[in-house]
N, CA, C, O and CB atoms as a CASP TS submission, in Angstrom:
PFRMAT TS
TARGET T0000
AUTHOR 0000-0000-0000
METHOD Language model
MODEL 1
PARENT N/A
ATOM      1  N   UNK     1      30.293 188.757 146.021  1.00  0.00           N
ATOM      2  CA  UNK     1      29.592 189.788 146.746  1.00  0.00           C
ATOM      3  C   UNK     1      28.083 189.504 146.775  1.00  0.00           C
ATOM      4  O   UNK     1      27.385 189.728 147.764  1.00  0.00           O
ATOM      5  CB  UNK     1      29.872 191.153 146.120  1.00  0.00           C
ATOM      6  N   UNK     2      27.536 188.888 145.372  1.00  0.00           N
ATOM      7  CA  UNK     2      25.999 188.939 145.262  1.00  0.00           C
ATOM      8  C   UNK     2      25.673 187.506 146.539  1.00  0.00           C
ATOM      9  O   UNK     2      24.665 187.596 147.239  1.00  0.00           O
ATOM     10  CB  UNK     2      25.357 188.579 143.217  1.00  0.00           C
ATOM     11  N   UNK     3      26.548 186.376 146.687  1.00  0.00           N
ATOM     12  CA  UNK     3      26.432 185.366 147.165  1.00  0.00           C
ATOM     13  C   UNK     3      26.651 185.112 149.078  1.00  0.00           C
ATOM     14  O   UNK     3      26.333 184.296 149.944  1.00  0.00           O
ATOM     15  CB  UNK     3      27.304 184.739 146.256  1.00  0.00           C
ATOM     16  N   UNK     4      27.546 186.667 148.914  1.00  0.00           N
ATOM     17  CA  UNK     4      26.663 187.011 150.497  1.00  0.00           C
ATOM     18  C   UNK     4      26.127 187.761 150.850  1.00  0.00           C
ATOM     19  O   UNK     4      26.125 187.813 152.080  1.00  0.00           O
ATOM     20  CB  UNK     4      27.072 187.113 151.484  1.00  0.00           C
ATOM     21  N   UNK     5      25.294 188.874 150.106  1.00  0.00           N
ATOM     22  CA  UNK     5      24.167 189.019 150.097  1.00  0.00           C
ATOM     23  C   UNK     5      23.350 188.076 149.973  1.00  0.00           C
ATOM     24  O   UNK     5      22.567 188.050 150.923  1.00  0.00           O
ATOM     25  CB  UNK     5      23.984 189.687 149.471  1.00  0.00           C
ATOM     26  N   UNK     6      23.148 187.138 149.084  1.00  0.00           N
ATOM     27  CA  UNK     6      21.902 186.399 149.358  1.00  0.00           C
ATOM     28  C   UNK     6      22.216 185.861 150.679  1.00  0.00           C
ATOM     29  O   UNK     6      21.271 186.086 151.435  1.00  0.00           O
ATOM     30  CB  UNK     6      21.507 185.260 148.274  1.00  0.00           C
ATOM     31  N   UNK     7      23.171 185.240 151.256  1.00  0.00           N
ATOM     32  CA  UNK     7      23.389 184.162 152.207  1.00  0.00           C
ATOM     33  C   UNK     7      22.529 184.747 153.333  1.00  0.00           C
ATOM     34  O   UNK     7      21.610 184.242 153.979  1.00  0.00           O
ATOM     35  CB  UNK     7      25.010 183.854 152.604  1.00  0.00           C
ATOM     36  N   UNK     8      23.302 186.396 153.394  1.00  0.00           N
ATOM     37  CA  UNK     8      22.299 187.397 154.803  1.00  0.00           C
ATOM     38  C   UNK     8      20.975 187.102 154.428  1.00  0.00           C
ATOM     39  O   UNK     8      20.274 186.528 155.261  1.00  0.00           O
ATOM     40  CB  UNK     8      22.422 189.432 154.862  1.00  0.00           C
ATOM     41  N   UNK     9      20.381 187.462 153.050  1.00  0.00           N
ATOM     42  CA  UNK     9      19.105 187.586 153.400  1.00  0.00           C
ATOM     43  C   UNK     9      18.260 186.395 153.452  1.00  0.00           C
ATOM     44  O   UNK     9      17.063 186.578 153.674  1.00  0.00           O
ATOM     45  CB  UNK     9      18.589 188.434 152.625  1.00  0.00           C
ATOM     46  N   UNK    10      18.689 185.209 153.282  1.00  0.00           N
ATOM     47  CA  UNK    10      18.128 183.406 153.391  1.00  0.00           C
ATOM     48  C   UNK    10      18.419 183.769 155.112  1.00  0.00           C
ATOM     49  O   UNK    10      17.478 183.694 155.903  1.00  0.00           O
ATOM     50  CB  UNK    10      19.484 181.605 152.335  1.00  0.00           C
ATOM     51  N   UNK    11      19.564 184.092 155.493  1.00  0.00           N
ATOM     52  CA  UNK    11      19.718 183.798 157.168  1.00  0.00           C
ATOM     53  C   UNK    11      18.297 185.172 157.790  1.00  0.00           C
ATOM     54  O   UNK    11      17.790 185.004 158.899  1.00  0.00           O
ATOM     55  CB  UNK    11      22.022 184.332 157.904  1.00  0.00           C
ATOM     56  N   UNK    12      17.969 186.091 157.121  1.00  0.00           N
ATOM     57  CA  UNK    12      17.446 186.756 158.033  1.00  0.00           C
ATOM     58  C   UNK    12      15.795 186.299 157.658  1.00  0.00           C
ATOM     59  O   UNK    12      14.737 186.597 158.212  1.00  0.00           O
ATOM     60  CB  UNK    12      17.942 188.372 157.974  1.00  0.00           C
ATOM     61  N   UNK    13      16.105 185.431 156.449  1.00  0.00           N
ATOM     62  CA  UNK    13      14.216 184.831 156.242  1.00  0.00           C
ATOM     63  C   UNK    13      13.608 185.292 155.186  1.00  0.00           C
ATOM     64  O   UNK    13      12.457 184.965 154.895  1.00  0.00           O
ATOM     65  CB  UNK    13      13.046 185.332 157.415  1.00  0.00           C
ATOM     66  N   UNK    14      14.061 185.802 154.755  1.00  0.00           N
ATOM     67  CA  UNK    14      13.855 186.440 152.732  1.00  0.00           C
ATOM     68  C   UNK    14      13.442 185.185 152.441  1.00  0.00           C
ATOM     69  O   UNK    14      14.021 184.244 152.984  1.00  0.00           O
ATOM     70  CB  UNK    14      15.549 187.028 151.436  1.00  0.00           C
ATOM     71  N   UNK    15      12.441 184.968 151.596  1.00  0.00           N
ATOM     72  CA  UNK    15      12.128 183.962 150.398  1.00  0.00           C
ATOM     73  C   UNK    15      11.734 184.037 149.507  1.00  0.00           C
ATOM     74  O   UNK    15      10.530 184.272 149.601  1.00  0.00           O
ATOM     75  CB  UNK    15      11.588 183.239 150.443  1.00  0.00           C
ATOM     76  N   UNK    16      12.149 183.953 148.283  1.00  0.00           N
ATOM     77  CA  UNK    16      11.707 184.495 147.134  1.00  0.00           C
ATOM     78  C   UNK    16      10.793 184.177 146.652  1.00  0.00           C
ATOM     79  O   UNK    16      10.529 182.995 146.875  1.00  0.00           O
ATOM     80  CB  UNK    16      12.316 184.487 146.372  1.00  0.00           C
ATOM     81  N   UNK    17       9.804 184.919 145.769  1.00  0.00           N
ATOM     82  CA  UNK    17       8.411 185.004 145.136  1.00  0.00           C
ATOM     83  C   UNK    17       8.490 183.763 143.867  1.00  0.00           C
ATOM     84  O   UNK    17       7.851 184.084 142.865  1.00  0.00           O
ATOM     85  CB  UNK    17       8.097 186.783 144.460  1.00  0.00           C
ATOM     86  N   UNK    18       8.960 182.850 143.817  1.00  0.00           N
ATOM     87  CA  UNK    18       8.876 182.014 142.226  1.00  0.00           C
ATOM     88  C   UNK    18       7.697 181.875 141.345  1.00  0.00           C
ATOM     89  O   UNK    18       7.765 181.910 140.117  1.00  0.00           O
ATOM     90  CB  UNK    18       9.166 180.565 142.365  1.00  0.00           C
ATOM     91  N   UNK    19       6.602 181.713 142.038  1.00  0.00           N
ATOM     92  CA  UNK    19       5.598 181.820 141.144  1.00  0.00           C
ATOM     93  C   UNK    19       5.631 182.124 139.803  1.00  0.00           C
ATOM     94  O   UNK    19       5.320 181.323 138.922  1.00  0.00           O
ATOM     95  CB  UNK    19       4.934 182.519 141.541  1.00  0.00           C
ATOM     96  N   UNK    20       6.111 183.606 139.560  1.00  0.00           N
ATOM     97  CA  UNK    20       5.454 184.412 138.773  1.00  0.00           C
ATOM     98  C   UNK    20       6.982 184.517 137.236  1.00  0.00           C
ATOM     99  O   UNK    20       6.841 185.258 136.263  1.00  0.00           O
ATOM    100  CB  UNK    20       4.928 186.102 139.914  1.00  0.00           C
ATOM    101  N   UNK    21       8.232 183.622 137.437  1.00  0.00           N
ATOM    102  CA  UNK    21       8.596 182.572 136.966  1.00  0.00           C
ATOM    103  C   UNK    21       8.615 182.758 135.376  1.00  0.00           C
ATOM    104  O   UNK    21       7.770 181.963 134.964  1.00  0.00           O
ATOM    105  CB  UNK    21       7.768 181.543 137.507  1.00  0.00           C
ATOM    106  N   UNK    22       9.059 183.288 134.525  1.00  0.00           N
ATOM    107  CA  UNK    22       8.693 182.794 132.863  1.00  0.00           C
ATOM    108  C   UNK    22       9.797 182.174 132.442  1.00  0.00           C
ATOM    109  O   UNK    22      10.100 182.430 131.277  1.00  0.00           O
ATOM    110  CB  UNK    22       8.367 184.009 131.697  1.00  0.00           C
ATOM    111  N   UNK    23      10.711 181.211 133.201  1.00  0.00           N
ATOM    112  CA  UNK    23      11.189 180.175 132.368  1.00  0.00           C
ATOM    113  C   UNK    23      11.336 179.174 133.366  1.00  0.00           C
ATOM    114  O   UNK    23      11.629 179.367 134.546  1.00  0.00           O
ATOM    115  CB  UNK    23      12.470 180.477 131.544  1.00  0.00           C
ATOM    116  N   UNK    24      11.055 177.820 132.663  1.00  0.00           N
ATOM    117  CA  UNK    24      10.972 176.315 132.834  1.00  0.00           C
ATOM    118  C   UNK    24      12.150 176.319 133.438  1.00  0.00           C
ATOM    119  O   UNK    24      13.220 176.321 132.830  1.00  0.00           O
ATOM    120  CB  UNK    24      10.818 175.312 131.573  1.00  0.00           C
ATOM    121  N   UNK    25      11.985 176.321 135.068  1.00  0.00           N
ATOM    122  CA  UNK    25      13.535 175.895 135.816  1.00  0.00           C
ATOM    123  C   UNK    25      12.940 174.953 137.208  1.00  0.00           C
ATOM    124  O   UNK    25      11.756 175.153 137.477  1.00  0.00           O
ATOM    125  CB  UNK    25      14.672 177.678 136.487  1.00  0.00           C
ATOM    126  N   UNK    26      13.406 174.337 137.751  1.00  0.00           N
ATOM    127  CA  UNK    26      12.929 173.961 138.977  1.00  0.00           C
ATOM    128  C   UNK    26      13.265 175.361 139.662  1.00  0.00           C
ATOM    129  O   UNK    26      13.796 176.414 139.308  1.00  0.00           O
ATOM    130  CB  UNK    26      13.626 172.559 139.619  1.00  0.00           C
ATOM    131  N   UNK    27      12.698 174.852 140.804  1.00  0.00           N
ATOM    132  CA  UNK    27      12.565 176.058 142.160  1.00  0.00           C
ATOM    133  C   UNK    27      13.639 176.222 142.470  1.00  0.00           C
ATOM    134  O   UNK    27      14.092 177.363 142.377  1.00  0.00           O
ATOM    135  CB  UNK    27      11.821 175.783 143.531  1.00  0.00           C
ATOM    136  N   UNK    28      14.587 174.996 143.031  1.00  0.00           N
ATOM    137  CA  UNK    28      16.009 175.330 143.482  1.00  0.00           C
ATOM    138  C   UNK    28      16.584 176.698 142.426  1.00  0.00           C
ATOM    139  O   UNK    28      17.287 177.585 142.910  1.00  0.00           O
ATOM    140  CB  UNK    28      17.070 173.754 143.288  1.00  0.00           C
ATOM    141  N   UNK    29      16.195 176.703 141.029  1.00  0.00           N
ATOM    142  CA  UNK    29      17.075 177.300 139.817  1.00  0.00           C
ATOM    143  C   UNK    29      16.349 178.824 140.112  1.00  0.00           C
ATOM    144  O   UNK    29      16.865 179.924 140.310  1.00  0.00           O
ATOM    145  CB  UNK    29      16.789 176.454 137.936  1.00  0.00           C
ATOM    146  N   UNK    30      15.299 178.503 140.067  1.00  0.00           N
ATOM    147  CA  UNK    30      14.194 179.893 140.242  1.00  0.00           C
ATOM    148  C   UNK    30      14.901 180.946 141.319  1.00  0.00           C
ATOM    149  O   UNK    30      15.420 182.040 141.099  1.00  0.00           O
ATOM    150  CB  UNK    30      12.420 179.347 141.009  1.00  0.00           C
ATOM    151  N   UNK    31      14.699 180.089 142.778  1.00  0.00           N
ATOM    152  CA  UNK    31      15.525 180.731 143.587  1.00  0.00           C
ATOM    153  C   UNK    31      16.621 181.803 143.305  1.00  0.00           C
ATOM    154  O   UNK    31      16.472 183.017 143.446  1.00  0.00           O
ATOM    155  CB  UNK    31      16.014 179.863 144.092  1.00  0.00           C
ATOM    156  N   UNK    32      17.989 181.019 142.792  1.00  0.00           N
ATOM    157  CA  UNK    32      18.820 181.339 142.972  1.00  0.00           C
ATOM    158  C   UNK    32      18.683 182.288 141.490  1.00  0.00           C
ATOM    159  O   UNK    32      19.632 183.048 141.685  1.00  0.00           O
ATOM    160  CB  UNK    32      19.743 180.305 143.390  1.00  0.00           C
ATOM    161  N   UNK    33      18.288 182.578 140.578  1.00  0.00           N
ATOM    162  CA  UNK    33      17.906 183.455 139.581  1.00  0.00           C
ATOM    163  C   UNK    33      17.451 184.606 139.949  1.00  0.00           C
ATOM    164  O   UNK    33      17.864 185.592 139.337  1.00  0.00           O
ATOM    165  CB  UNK    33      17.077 182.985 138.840  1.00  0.00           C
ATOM    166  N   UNK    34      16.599 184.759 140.911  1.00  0.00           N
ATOM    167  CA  UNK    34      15.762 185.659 141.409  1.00  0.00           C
ATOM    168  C   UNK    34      16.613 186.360 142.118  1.00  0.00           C
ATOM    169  O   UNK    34      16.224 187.332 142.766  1.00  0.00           O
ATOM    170  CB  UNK    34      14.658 185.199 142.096  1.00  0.00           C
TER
END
């Protein structure tokens, strides 16, 4: 369920904030955490 929700909101242009981040992940990981 959570995985198409994200899918809609990547297709409608959502991008997530990573910056602000407190654990050591690449971005791809950040992303999908967030």
């Amino acid at each position: 369920m959570l995985g198409k929700l994200r899918g809609g909101m990547k297709e409608a242009g959502y991008v997530p904030d990573t910056n602000l981040s407190l654990f050591d992940l690449e971005d791809e990981e950040k992303a999908s955490e967030v």
